[in-house]
C-alpha positions in Angstrom: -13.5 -9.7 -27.6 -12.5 -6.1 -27.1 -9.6 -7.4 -24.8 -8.6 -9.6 -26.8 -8.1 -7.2 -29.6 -6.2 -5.0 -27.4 -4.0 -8.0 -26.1 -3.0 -8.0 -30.2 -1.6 -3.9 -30.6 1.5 -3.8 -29.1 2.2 -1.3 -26.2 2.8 2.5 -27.1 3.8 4.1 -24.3 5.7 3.7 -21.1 4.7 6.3 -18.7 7.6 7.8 -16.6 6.5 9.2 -13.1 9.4 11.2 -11.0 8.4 11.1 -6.8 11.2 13.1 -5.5 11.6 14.6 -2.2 9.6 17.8 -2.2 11.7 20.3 -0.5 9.5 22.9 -1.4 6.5 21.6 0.3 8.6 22.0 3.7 7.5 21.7 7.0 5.2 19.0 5.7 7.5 17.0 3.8 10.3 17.4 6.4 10.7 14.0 8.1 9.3 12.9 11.5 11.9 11.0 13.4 13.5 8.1 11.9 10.4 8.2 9.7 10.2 10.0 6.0 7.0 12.2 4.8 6.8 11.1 1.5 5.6 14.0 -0.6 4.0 11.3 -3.1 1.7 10.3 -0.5 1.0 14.0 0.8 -2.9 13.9 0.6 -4.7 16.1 -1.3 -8.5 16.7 -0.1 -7.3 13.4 1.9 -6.1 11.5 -1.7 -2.5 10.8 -1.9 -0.4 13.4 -4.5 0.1 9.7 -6.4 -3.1 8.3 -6.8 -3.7 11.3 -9.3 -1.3 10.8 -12.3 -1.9 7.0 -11.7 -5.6 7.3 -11.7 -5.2 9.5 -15.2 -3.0 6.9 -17.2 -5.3 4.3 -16.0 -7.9 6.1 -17.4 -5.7 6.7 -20.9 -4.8 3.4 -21.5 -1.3 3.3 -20.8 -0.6 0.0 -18.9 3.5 0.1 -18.3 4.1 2.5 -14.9 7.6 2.9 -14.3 8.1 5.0 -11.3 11.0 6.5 -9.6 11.3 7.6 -6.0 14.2 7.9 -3.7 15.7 4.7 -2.0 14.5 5.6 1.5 10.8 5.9 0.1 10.2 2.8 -1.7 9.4 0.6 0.6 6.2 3.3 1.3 5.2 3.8 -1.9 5.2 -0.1 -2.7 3.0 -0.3 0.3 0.6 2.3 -1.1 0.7 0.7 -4.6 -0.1 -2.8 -3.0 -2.8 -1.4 -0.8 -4.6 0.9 -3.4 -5.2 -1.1 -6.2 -4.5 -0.1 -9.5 -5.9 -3.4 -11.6 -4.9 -2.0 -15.2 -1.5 -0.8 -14.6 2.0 -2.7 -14.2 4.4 -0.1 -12.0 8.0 -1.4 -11.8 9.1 1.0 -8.9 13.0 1.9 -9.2 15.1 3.4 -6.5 18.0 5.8 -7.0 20.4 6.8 -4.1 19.8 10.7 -3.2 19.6 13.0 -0.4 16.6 15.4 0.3 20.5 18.3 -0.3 21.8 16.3 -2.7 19.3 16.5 -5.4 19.3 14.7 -8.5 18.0 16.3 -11.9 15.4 14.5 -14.6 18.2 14.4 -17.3 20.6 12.4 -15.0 17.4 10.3 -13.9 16.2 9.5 -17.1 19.8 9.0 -18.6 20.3 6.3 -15.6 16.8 4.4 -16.1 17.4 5.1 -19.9 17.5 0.8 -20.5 13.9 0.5 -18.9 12.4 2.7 -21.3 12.4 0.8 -24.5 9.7 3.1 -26.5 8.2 6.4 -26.4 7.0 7.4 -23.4 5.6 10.2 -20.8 6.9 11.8 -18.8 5.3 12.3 -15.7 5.3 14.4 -12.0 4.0 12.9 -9.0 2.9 16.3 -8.3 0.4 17.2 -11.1 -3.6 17.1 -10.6 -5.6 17.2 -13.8 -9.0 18.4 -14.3 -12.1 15.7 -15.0 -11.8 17.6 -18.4 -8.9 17.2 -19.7 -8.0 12.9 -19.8 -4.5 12.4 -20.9 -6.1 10.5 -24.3 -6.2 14.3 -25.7 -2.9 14.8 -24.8 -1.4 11.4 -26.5 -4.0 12.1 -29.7 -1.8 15.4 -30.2 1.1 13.7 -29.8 0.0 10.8 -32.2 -0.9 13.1 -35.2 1.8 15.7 -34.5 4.3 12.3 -35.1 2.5 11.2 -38.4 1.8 14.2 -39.9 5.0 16.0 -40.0 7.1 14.1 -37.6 7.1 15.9 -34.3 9.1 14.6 -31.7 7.4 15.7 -28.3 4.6 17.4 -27.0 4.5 19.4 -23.6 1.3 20.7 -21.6 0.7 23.7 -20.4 -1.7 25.5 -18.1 -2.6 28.7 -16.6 -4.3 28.9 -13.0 -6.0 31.9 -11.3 -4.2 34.0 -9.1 -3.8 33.0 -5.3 -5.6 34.7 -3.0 -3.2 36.7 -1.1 -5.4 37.2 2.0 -5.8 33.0 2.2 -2.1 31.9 2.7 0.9 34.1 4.1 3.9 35.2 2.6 6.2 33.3 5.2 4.5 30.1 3.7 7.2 30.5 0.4 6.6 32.2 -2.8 4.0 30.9 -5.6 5.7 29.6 -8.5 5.9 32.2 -11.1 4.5 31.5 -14.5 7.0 30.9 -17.5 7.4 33.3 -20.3 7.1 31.2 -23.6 7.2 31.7 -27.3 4.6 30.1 -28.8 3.1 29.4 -32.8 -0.4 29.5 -32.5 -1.1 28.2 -36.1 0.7 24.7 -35.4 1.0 25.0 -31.7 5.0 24.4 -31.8 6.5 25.6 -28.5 9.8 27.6 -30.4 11.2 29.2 -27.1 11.5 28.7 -22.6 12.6 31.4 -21.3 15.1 29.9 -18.8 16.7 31.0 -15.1 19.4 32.0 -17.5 18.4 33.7 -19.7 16.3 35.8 -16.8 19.7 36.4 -15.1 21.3 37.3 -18.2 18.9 40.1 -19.2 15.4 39.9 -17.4 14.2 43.0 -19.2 13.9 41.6 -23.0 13.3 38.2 -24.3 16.6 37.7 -27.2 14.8 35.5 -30.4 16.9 34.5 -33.0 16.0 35.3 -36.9 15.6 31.6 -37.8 12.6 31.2 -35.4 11.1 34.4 -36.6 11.9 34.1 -40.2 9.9 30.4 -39.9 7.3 31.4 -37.4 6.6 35.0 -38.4 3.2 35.4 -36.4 4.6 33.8 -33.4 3.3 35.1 -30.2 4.5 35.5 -26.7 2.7 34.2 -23.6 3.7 35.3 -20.2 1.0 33.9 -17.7 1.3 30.0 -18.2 2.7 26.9 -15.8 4.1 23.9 -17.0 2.3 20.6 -16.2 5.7 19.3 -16.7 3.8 16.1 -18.6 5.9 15.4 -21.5 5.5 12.9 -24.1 8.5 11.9 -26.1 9.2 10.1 -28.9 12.1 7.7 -27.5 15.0 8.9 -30.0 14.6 12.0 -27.4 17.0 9.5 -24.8 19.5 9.3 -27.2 20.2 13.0 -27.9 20.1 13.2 -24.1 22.8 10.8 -23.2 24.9 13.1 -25.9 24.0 15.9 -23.6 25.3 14.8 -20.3 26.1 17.5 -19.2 22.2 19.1 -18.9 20.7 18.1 -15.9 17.1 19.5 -15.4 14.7 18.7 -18.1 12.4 21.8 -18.0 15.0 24.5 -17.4 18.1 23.2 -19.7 17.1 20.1 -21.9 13.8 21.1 -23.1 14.6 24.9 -24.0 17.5 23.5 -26.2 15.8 20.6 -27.5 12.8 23.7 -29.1 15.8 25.6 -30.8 16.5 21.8 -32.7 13.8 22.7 -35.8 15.2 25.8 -36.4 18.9 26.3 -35.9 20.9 24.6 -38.6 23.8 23.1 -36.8 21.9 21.7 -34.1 19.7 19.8 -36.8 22.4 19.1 -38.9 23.8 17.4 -36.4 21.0 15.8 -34.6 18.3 15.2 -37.4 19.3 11.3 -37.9 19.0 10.5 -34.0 16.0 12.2 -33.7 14.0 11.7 -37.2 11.0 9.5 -36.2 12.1 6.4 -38.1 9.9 4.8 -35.0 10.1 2.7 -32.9 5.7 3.5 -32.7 4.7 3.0 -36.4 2.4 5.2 -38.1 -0.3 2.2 -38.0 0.4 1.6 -34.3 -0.4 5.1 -33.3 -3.6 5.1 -35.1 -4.5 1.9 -33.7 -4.4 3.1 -30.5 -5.5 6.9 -31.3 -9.1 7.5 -30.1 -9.2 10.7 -32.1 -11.1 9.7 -35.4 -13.6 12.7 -36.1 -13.0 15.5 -38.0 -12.7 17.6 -34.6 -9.4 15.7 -33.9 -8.3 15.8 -37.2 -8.9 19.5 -38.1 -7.3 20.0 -41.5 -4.2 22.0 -42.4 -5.2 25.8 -41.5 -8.2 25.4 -39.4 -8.3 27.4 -36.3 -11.2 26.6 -33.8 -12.6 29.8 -32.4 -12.9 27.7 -29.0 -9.8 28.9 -27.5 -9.6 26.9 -24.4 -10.6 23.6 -26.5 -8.1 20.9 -26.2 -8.4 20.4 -30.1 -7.9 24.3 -30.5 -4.3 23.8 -32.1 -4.5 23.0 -35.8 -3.1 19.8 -36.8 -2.1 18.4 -40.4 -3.4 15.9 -41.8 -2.7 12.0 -41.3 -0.6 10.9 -44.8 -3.0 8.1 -46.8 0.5 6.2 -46.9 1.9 5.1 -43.7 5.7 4.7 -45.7 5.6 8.0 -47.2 8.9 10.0 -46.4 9.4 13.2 -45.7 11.3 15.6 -43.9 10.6 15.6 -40.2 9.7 18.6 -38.5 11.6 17.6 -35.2 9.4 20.6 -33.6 8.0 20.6 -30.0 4.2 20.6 -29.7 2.4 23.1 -27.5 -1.3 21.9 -25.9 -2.5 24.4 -23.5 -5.5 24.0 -20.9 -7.4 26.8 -20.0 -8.6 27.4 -16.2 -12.5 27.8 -17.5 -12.2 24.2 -18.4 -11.4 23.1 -15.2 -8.8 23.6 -12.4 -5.1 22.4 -13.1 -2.1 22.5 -10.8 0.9 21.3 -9.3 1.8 21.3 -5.8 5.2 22.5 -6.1 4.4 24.9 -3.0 2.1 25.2 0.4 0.1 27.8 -1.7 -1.1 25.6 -4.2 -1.2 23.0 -1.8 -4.0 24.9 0.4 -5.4 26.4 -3.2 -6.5 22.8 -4.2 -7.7 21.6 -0.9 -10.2 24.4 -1.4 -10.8 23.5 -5.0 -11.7 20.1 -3.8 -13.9 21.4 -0.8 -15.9 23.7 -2.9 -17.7 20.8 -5.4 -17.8 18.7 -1.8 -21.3 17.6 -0.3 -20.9 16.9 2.9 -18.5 14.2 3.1 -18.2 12.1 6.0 -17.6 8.3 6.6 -20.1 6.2 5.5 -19.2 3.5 8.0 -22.0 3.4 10.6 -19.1 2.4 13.6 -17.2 5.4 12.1 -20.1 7.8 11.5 -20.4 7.2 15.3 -17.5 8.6 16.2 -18.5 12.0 15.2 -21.4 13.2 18.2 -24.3 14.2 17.0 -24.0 17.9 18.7 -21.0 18.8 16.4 -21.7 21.3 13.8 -20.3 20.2 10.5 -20.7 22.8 7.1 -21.5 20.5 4.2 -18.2 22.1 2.7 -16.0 19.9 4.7 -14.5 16.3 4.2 -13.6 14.3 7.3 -11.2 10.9 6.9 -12.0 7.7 8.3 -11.9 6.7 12.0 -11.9 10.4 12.8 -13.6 11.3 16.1 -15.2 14.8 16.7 -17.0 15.8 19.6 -19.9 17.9 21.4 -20.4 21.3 20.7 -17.3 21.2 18.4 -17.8 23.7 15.0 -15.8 22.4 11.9 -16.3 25.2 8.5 -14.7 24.4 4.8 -12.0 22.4 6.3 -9.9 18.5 5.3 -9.5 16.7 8.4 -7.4 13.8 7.7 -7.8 10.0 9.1 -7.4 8.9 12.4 -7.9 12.2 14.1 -9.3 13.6 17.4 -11.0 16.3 18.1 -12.2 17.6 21.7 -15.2 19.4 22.7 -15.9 22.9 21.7 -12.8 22.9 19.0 -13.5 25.7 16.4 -12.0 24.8 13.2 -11.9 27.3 10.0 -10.6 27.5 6.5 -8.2 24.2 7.7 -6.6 21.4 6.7 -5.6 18.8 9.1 -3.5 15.5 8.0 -3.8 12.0 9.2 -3.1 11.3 13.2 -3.8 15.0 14.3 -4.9 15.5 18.0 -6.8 18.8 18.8 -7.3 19.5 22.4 -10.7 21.0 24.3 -11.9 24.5 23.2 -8.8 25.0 20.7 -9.0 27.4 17.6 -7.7 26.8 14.4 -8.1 29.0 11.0 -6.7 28.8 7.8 -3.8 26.2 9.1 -2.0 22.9 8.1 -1.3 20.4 10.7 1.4 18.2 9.3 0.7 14.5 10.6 0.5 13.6 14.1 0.9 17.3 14.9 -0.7 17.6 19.1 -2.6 21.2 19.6 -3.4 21.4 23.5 -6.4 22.6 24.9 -7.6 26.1 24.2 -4.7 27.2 21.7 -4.7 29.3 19.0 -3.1 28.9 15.3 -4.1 31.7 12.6 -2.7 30.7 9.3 -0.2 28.6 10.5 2.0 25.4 9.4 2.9 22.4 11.4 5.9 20.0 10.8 4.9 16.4 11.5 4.7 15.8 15.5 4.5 19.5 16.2 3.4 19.8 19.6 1.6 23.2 20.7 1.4 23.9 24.3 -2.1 24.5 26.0 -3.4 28.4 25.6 -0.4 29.1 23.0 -1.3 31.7 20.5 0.6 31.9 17.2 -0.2 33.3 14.3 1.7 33.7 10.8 4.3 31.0 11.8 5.8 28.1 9.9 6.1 25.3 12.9 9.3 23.4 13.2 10.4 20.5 15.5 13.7 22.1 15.2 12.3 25.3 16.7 10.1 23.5 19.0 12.7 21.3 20.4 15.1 24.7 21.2 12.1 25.9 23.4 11.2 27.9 20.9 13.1 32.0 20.8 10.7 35.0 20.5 11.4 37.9 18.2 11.5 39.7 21.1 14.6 38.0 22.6 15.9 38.0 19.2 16.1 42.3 19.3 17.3 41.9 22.9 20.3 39.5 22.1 21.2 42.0 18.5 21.2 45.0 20.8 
C-alpha cells in the first residue's frame, strides 16, 4: 500500500553524481597499461569510492541517478553498477569526452547535461563518505523548508574533520586540503560569503565583506576550519542562471561564491530575481509530501536556537506558510548545514592523506573481518597472526608465520610466509613475497613486492614491481621511475656537480 502511495507523488529530485579522473589521488589513480584506475572504484576499507553516495540516496529516497564519468571509464563503472546491485535507484550513466590534463569544470558539465536534469536536484561527488549519522533525508528536509518558508534556492554541506596525523602519512604523499574560510549567519544558517583562490591571491591577509551583507546579517560570523562536502542541492532555476554565466567554470570556487552575493547585492538580484524566484517546478505540497521532517525538532520556529551545536537541526528554520499559494518575496539565499566530527566521521578523498585517514576510520570500528567463505577462509593458514583490527578481501591467501596488524588487504592477494605487514593498505591483486616488510604503505593494484623487501610509508602505482631485498622508505612509486631503472639522489648530486 505504502508503494503504491509512493508510486502516486511525483519525483523530487534528480541526484547528480560527478566521477572524474582523480589526479590528485596519483600514483593510485594513474593508469596501468592500456588499462584505466578508475578513482570511482578506488576502494575504501575494500568498498568502492561509488558505492558510498549511491548507498546514501538509496537510503534517502531519491530514485533518478544520473552519473557522469569520463568516456574511457564507462564501460567500468556500468560493469560495477550491473554487478553491485542497486534495486531502488535508476542511474542513467553519461559520458563526456576529457583527458585526465584536459580537465573539465562542474559549470561546463552541468551546462552540457543541463536537458537531463528536468527538476531540482543534488549535486553530488563520487568522492564524499558520510557518517551512519548524518542520512542525506536531513539534508533534503533543510532544503525543503528553507524553499517553503522563505524561498531559498540551494543548500550546501559542510564539515569539519580532525587534524591528520602528521607522523601517519609523509609530506611527499601531497598536501591535505586546506579548510575554506566562510562567512556564515548562524541565526538562519545562510552561507553569505566563500572565500575563493582569488580572493586569497588578491589579498590573503583580510577577508573584504561588502556593507550589504553586513548591514542584513549584522551578527554574522566567520568560520575558518570547515571542508566542503561539495553535496549541493539546487533548486533547478539554478541551471538557468548558470547557462547565463558561461563563462564560470568550477562550481565551488567561481559559481557558488557568486551565486551567495545574489540575496544581497542589488543588481545581481535585480537582474536575476525572476530566473531564480522559486515559482517551482517542486510545489510547496510536493516537498512536504515527501519531507520526513514533521516534529517540532525539524520545524523549530522562527528564532529558536538549539543549544546542540553539532545537531543537524541546530540551524533555525521559519515556519512552513498554512497557504501553499501565498506570495512573497523570495529570499534567493544559500543555506548553510554543517556536521560536526563528534557526530561521526566525514570526508572526501580528494588526497592520499584522507585516503589512508579513512581506511583507519574504517579499521578502527572493525572486528576481525575475514571471509566468511569456508573455501576462502582456507586460504588464510592457520599459523598466521591476524589483529582483529584488520579486514582481508575475498580469495586472499596468507600464509605461515606471516603477522598482519591494522591493515586493508584488498581481494585476490598473496601473501608469502613470514610477511610482516603494519599500519597498511594493500588493493586488489597485490603479491607480497617471503619475509617482506611493509608499514604504513599503499600498494596500488597488482603492485609485486619480492621477497624480503622493505617499504616504510610508501606508495605504489598499479603494477609496481619492487626488487627482492629493496629498501625504500618515504617514496611515491612510479612505473615511470621504475621502468628508467630507477636514479638515486645520490647520482642526482653527482650529475648537478
Amino acid at each position: 500500500m505504502l508503494d503504491d502511495i509512493q508510486e502516486l507523488v511525483p519525483e523530487e529530485f534528480l541526484a547528480v553524481i560527478l566521477a572524474g579522473f582523480g589526479n590528485e589521488l596519483s600514483p593510485l589513480t594513474s593508469d596501468h597499461g592500456d588499462e584505466p584506475c578508475l578513482k570511482a572504484l578506488l576502494p575504501v576499507a575494500n568498498t568502492p569510492l561509488i558505492h558510498y553516495p549511491l548507498a546514501w540516496l538509496e537510503q534517502s529516497g531519491i530514485k533518478d541517478v544520473l552519473l557522469i564519468c569520463p568516456a574511457i571509464h564507462r564501460s567500468a563503472i556500468s560493469h560495477h553498477i550491473q554487478s553491485h546491485t542497486y534495486p531502488s535507484l535508476r542511474i542513467d550513466t553519461q559520458p563526456y569526452d576529457e583527458t585526465a590534463d584536459s580537465g573539465v569544470g562542474t559549470c561546463t558539465l552541468l551546462r552540457h547535461f543541463a536537458s537531463r536534469i528536468p527538476r531540482d536536484f543534488v549535486l553530488l561527488p563520487c568522492d564524499f563518505i558520510p557518517p551512519p549519522s548524518l542520512p542525506l533525508t536531513t539534508i533534503l528536509n533543510k532544503f525543503r523548508t528553507d524553499t517553503v518558508s522563505d524561498g531559498s534556492i540551494a543548500t550546501t554541506c559542510w564539515f569539519s574533520s580532525p587534524k591528520p596525523d602528521k607522523n601517519v602519512t609523509p609530506d611527499e604523499w601531497g598536501h591535505v586540503a586546506p579548510p575554506v574560510s566562510i562567512v556564515w549567519d548562524k541565526q538562519s544558517s545562510t552561507l553569505l560569503y566563500i572565500d575563493t583562490p582569488d580572493d586569497v591571491d588578491r589579498n590573503s591577509e583580510e577577508i573584504q565583506l561588502r556593507m550589504s551583507m553586513l548591514s542584513r546579517y549584522p551578527r554574522a560570523s566567520l568560520s575558518s576550519n570547515l571542508q566542503d562536502s561539495h553535496v549541493y542541492v539546487c533548486k533547478r532555476s539554478v541551471l538557468d542562471v548558470l547557462q547565463d554565466k558561461r563563462h564560470l567554470d568550477s562550481f565551488r570556487e567561481e559559481f557558488l561564491p557568486w551565486l551567495c552575493k545574489v540575496q544581497y547585492q542589488r543588481t545581481k538580484r535585480q537582474k536575476y530575481e525572476q530566473i531564480l524566484k522559486p515559482m517551482s517546478n517542486t510545489s510547496q505540497a510536493l516537498a512536504l509530501k515527501h519531507s520526513t521532517v514533521i516534529s517540532k525538532s525539524a520545524h523549530p520556529q522562527v528564532n529558536h536556537v538549539s543549544k546542540n551545536k553539532s545537531s543537524a537541526t541546530s540551524a533555525p528554520q521559519s515556519p512552513v506558510p498554512a497557504d501553499p499559494s501565498l506570495e512573497f518575496s523570495p529570499s534567493l539565499r544559500v543555506g548553510l548545514f554543517m556536521h560536526r566530527p563528534e557526530n561521526g566521521i566525514a570526508a572526501r578523498i580528494n588526497s592520499i592523506h584522507t585516503f589512508m585517514e579513512m581506511n583507519r576510520h574504517f579499521l578502527a570500528s572493525a572486528s576481525y573481518s575475514l571471509p566468511t567463505e569456508p573455501t576462502e577462509r582456507a586460504l588464510i593458514d592457520q599459523k598466521a597472526q591476524i589483529s582483529s583490527d584488520t579486514i582481508i578481501g575475498g580469495s586472499t591467501q596468507v600464509d605461515e608465520r606471516t603477522s598482519i596488524k591494522k591493515s586493508v588487504i584488498g581481494r585476490h592477494c598473496t601473501i608469502g610466509k613470514m610477511v610482516k605487514i603494519v599500519g597498511c593498505v594493500l588493493l586488489d591483486h597485490c603479491v607480497v613475497g617471503d619475509g617482506a616488510k611493509l608499514e604504513g604503505s599503499i600498494l596500488g593494484i597488482n603492485t609485486k613486492v619480492g621477497s624480503k623487501a622493505e617499504l616504510v610509508r610508501c606508495i605504489t602505482q598499479a603494477g609496481y614491481e619492487v626488487n627482492a631485498g629493496e629498501n625504500v622508505k618515504n617514496e611515491k612509486l612510479e612505473i615511470s621511475d621504475w621502468a628508467a631503472g630507477g636514479v638515486s639522489s645520490d647520482s642526482e648530486e653527482e650529475e648537478i656537480e
